[in-house]
C-alpha positions in Angstrom: 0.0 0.0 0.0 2.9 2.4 0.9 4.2 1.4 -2.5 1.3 2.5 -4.3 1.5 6.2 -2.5 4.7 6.6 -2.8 3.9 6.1 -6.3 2.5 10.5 -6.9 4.5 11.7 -4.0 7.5 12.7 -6.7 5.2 14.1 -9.2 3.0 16.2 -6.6 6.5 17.9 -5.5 7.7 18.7 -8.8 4.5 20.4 -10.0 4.7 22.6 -6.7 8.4 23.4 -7.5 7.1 25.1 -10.5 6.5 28.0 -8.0 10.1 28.3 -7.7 11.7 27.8 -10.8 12.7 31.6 -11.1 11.8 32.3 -7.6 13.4 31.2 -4.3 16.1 28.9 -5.3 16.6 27.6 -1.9 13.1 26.3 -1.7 13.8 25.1 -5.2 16.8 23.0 -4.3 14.9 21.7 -1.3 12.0 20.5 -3.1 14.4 18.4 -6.0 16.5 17.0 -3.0 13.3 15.7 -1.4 12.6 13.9 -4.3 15.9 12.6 -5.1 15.3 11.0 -1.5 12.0 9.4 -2.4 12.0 8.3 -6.0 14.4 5.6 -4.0 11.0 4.6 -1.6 8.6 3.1 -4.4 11.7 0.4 -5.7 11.7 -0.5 -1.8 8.3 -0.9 -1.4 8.0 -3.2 -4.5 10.9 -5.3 -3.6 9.2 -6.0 -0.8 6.2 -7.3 -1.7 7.4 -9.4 -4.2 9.3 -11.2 -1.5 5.8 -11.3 0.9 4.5 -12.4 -2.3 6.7 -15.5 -3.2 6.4 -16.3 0.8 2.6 -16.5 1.5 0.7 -20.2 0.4 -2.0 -18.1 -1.9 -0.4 -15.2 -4.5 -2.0 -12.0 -3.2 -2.7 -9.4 -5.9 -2.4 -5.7 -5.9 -5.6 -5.3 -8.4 -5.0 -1.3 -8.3 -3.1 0.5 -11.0 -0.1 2.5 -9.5 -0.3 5.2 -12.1 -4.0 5.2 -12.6 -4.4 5.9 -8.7 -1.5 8.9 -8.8 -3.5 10.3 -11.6 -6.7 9.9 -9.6 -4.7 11.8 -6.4 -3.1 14.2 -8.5 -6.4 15.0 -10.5 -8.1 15.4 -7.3 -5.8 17.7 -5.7 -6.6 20.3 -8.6 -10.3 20.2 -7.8 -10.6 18.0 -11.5 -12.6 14.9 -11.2 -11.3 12.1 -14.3 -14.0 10.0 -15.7 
């Protein structure tokens, strides 16, 4: 589940560092080292359940769409609805 939010974390921060392109650098530079930091979370998280996965007597399945939920979260945020 963490996997699967982790998933729009990166994406949220880099359209709210469009705010500081040409603006405040520092907050800039924070915002792209926070993501350097988590792009390295979702591998983690997947990793993981793969070995849950191969462990437990019947194959679970993830049935929801990592991308398709980010673009769900990040529609959402902007007040859009997707249909």
């Amino acid at each position: 589940m963490f996997g699967l939010a982790e998933r729009f974390v990166n994406a949220k921060f880099l359209e709210i560092s469009r705010d500081h392109w040409l603006g405040d650098q520092t907050k800039l530079e924070s915002l792209i080292r926070f993501c350097d930091k988590e792009i390295k979370h979702p591998e983690i998280f997947w990793q993981i359940k793969r070995m849950m996965g191969a462990q437990m007597a019947l194959r679970h399945q993830f049935l929801a769409d990592p991308n398709d939920v980010a673009r769900e979260v990040l529609g959402n945020a902007h007040g859009r609805r997707r249909r």
